[in-house]
C-alpha positions as CSV (number, residue, x, y, z in Angstrom):
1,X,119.7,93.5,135.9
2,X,122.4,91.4,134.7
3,X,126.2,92.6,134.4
4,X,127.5,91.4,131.4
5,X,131.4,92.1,132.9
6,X,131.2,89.8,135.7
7,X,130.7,86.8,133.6
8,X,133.0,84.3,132.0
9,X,133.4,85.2,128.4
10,X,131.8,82.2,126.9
11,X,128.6,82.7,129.2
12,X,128.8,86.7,128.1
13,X,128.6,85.9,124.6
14,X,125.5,83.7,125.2
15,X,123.8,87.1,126.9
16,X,124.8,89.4,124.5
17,X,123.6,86.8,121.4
18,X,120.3,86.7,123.3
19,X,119.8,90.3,124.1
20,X,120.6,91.2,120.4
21,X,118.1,88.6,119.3
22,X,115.7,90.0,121.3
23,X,116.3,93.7,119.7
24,X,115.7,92.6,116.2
25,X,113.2,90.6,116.8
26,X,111.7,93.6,118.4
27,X,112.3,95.6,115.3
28,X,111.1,93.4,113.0
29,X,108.0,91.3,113.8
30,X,106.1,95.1,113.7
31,X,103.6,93.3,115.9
32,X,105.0,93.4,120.0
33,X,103.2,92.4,123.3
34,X,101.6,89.8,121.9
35,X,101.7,86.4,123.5
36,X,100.1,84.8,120.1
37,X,99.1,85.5,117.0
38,X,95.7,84.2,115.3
39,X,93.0,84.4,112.5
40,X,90.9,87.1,114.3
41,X,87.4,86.6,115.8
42,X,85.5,87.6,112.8
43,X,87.3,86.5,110.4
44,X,87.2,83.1,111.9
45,X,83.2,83.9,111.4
46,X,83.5,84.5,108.2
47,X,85.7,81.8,107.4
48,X,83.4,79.0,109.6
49,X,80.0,80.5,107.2
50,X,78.5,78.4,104.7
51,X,77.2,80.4,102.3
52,X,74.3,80.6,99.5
53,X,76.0,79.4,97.3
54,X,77.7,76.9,98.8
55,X,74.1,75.8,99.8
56,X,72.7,76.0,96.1
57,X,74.7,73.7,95.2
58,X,75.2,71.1,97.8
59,X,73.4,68.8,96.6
60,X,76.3,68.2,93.3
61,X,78.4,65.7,94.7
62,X,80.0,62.5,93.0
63,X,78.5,59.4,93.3
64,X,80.1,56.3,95.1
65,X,81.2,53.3,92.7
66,X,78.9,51.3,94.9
67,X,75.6,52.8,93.4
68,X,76.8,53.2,90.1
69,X,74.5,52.2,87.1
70,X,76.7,49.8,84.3
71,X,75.7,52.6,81.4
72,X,77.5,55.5,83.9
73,X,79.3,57.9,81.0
74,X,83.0,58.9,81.6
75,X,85.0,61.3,79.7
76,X,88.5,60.9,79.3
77,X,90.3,63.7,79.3
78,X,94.1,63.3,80.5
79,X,96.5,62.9,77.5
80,X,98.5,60.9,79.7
81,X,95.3,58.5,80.2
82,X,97.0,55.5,78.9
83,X,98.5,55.2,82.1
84,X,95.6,54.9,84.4
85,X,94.6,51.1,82.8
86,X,96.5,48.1,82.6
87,X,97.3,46.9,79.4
88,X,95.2,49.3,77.6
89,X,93.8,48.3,73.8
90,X,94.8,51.9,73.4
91,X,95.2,55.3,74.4
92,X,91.4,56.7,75.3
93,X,92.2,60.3,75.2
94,X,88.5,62.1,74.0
95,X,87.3,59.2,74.2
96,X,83.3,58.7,76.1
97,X,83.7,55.4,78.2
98,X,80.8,53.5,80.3
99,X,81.2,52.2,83.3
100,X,80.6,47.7,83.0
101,X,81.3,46.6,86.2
102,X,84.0,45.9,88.8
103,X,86.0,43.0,90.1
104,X,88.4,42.5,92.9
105,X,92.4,41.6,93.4
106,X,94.5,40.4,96.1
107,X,98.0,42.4,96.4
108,X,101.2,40.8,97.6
109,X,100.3,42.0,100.7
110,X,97.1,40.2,101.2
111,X,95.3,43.7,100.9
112,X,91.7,43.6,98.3
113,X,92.1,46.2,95.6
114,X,89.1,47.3,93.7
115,X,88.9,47.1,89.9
116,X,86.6,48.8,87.8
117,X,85.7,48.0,84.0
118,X,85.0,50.3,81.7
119,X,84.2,50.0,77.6
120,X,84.3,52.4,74.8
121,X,81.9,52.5,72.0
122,X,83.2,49.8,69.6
123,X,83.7,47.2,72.9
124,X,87.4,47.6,73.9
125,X,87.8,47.4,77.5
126,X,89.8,49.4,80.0
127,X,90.4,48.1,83.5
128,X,91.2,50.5,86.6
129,X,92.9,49.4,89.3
130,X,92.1,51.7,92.2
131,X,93.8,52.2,95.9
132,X,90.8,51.2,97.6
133,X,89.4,48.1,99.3
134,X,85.8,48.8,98.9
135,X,83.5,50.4,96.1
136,X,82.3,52.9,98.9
137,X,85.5,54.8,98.9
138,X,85.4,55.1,95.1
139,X,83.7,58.8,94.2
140,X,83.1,59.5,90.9
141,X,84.4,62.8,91.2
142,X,88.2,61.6,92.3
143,X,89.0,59.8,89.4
144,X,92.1,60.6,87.6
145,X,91.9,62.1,84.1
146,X,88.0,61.1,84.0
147,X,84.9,63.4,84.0
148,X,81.7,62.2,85.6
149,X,79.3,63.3,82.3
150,X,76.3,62.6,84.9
151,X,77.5,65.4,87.2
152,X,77.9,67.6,83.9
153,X,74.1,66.8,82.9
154,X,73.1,67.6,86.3
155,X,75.2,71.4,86.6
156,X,74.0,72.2,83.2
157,X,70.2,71.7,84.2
158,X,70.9,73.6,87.5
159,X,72.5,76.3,86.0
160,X,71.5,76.9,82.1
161,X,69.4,80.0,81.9
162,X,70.1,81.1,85.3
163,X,71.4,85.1,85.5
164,X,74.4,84.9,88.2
165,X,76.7,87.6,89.5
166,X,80.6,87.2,88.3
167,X,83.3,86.8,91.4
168,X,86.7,86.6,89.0
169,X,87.5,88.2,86.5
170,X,89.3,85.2,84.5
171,X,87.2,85.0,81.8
172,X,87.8,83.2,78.6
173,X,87.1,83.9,75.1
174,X,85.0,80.8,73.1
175,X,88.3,79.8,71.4
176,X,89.5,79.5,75.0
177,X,91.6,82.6,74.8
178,X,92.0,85.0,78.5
179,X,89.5,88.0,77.7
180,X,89.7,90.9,79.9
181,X,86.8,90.3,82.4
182,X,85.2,91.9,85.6
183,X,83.7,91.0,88.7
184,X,80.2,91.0,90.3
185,X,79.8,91.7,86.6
186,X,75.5,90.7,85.5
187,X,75.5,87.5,83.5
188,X,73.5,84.4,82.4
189,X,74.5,80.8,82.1
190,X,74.2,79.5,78.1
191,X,75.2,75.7,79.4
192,X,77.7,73.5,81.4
193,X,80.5,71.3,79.4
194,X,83.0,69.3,79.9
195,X,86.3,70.6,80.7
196,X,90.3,69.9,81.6
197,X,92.0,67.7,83.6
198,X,92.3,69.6,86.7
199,X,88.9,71.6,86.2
200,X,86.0,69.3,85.2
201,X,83.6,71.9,84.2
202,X,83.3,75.0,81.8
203,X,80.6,77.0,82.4
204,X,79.6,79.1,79.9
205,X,77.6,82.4,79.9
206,X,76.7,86.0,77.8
207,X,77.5,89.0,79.5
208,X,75.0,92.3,79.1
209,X,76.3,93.0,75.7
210,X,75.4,89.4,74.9
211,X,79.5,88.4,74.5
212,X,80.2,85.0,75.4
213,X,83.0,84.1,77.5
214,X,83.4,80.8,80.0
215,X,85.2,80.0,83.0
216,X,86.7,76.5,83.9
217,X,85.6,75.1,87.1
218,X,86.4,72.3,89.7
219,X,83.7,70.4,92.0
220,X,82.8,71.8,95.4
221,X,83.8,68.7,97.2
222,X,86.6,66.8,98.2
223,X,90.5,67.6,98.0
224,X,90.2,68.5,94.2
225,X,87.5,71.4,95.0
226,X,90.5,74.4,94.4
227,X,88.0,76.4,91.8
228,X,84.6,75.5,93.2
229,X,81.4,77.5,92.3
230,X,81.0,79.8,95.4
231,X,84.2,81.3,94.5
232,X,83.3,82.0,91.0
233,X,79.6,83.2,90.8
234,X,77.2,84.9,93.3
235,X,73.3,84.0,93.1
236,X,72.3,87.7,94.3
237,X,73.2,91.5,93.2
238,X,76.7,92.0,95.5
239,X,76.5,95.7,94.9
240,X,73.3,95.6,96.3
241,X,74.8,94.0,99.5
242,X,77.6,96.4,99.5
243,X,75.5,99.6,98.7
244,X,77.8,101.2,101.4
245,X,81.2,101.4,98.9
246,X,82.0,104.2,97.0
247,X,81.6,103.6,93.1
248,X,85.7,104.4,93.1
249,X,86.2,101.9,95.5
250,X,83.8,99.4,93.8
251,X,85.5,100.0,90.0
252,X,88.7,99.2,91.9
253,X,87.1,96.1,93.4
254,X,85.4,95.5,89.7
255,X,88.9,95.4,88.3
256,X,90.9,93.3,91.4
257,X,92.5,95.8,92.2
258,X,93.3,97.4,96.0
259,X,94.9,100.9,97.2
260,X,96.1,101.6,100.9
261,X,92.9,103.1,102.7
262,X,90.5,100.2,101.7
263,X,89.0,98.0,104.4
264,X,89.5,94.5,104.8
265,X,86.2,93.9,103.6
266,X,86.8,96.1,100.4
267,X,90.0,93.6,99.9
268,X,88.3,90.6,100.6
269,X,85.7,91.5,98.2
270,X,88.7,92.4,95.6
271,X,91.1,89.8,96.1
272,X,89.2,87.0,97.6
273,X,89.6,85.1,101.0
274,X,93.3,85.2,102.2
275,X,95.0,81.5,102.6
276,X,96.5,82.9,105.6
277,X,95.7,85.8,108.6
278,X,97.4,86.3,111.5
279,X,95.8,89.4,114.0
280,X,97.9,91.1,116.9
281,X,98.4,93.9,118.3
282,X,101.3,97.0,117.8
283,X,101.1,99.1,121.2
284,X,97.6,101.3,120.3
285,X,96.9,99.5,116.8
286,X,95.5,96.2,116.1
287,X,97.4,94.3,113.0
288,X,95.7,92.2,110.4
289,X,98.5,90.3,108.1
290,X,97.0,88.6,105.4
291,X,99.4,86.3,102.6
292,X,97.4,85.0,99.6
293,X,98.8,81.1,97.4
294,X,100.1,83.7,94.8
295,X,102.0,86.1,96.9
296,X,100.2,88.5,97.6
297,X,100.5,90.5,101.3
298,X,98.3,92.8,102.8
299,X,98.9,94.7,106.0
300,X,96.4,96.1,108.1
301,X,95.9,98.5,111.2
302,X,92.8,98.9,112.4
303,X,90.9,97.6,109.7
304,X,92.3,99.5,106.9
305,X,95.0,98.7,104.6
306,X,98.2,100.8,105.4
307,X,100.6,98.4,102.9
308,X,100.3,95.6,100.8
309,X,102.6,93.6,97.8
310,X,101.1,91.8,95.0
C-alpha cells in the first residue's frame, strides 16, 4: 500500500490526482471490471445479416459511365446545378439531360480527368468535368445534383403494385407536406418518381384507407445510401414475425415510441438500428449502451431498457 506522507510533495500530488481519478472514474462510467467495451455478440449478428430486403433489391445499382448508352436520361435537380459544368449555356435546373459522350483532359499535374457531355432537348450542351481517371469509376448513381431516370424506370417496375410493410413513420402528404404516419403499417406502392437532391427517389403508395402519402428515398449503395429501401419498407407481415409482443408494446412500437421495461429488440424494432453499442458488464448485470445520429440514448441491463433520452 502506498503512504502518501512519506513522499515528496510534488510526487504526493501526482498520487493523490491519480487515486481521485480513479474514484470518479469509478463512479461514473456505471460499467466496472471491464477490460473493453464492444458491440456485443449478437448484435454484431445482427448487424453482419443481409437481409430480404436488402436481397430484393440488390440487383438496383448505378451503372458505370463505361457502359453507358449516348440516349442515358438524367435529371437535374440541384438548384445550385450551374455549378457542376463549365461554362454552362445556362442554368439546367428541371431540366431532362442525355448523356452524348465523353472526352478526356490533362491537369497541370499530368493526371487524365474524365469529361462527360451531356445535351438538353433544344441541343445546348453541358460538359462535366469529373475527379476520375477512368469511365469505370464513374457510377451513375454518384453524380452530383443528377438523377439516373433509368434507375427510376427500373424501381418503379420492381415496386408499382407491390403491397409492402411500412418501417418509418415519415410519411408525406401528395403536396409534400409531413402527415402523421405509422410503422409496419399495410401498404401498396402506386409508382416510383423522381425526387431531391440528397434522396433520388419518392416512392409513393395508398395506405388501407386508400390515402396517399410518399416517402423520399436514397439508393442502397455507395456512400450516399443514408435512406435506402431496407430501412424504409419490409417485404413480409413484421407483426407476424413478432407475434410474441404485446399489442401495447407493439402500438408503442407503431408510434416510435419506447418506455423503460422494453427489450432491445422491442427498441430496435421502434427506433431502428443504433449507430453506436457498446456491451459490458456492472458487477452481476450485463450493460447494453446504445447512442443513435440524432441523440438519442438507451441504457440497458440485461436486455431490458432501465433508462434512455431522446
Amino acid at each position: 500500500m502506498i503512504s502518501v506522507k512519506h513522499l515528496t510533495r510534488p510526487v504526493s500530488i501526482a498520487v493523490m490526482a491519480l487515486l481521485a481519478g480513479l474514484v470518479l472514474q469509478s463512479c461514473f462510467t456505471g460499467i466496472e471490471h471491464t477490460g473493453h467495451i464492444d458491440l456485443s455478440k449478437k448484435d454484431k449478428e445482427i448487424s453482419r445479416k443481409i437481409s430480404t430486403e436488402e436481397a430484393f433489391m440488390a440487383d438496383i445499382k448505378g451503372l458505370s459511365a463505361d457502359r453507358w448508352d449516348v440516349g442515358r436520361e438524367f435529371r437535374v435537380v440541384g438548384e445550385r446545378s450551374a455549378l457542376l459544368f463549365d461554362n454552362p449555356p445556362g442554368n439546367p435546373y428541371g431540366v431532362k439531360l442525355k448523356y452524348a459522350g465523353q472526352t478526356e483532359m490533362q491537369t497541370p499535374a499530368g493526371t487524365q480527368r474524365v469529361i462527360l457531355i451531356f445535351t438538353d432537348s433544344v441541343g445546348r450542351t453541358f460538359k462535366y468535368q469529373s475527379t476520375k481517371q477512368a469511365p469505370g469509376d464513374i457510377s451513375s448513381t454518384e453524380l452530383p445534383m443528377l438523377i439516373d431516370i433509368d434507375l427510376v424506370r427500373q424501381l418503379n417496375d420492381k415496386l408499382t403494385g407491390r403491397q409492402l410493410w411500412t418501417k418509418t413513420s415519415d410519411w408525406l402528404t401528395p403536396a409534400g407536406e409531413p402527415a402523421t404516419g405509422r410503422k409496419f403499417e399495410a401498404v401498396t406502392i402506386t409508382g416510383v418518381v423522381g425526387g431531391s437532391e440528397n434522396l433520388p427517389y419518392s416512392v409513393l403508395f395508398k395506405d388501407e384507407t386508400g390515402q396517399l402519402y410518399f416517402v423520399r428515398m436514397s439508393q442502397t449503395e455507395g456512400t450516399l445510401a443514408t435512406r435506402p429501401f431496407h430501412t424504409l419498407f419490409s417485404l413480409s407481415d413484421p407483426r407476424k414475425e413478432y407475434s410474441g409482443i404485446s399489442d401495447e408494446i407493439w402500438q408503442k412500437i407503431r408510434r416510435g415510441n419506447i418506455s423503460t421495461g422494453m427489450t432491445k429488440q422491442e427498441c430496435r424494432l421502434a427506433l431502428g438500428a443504433p449507430a453506436q453499442a457498446e456491451s459490458g458488464r456492472d458487477f452481476s448485470k450485463t450493460i447494453d449502451i446504445w447512442t443513435y445520429a440524432n441523440g438519442i440514448y438507451l441504457r440497458f441491463e440485461d436486455g431490458i431498457l432501465v433508462d434512455f433520452r431522446k
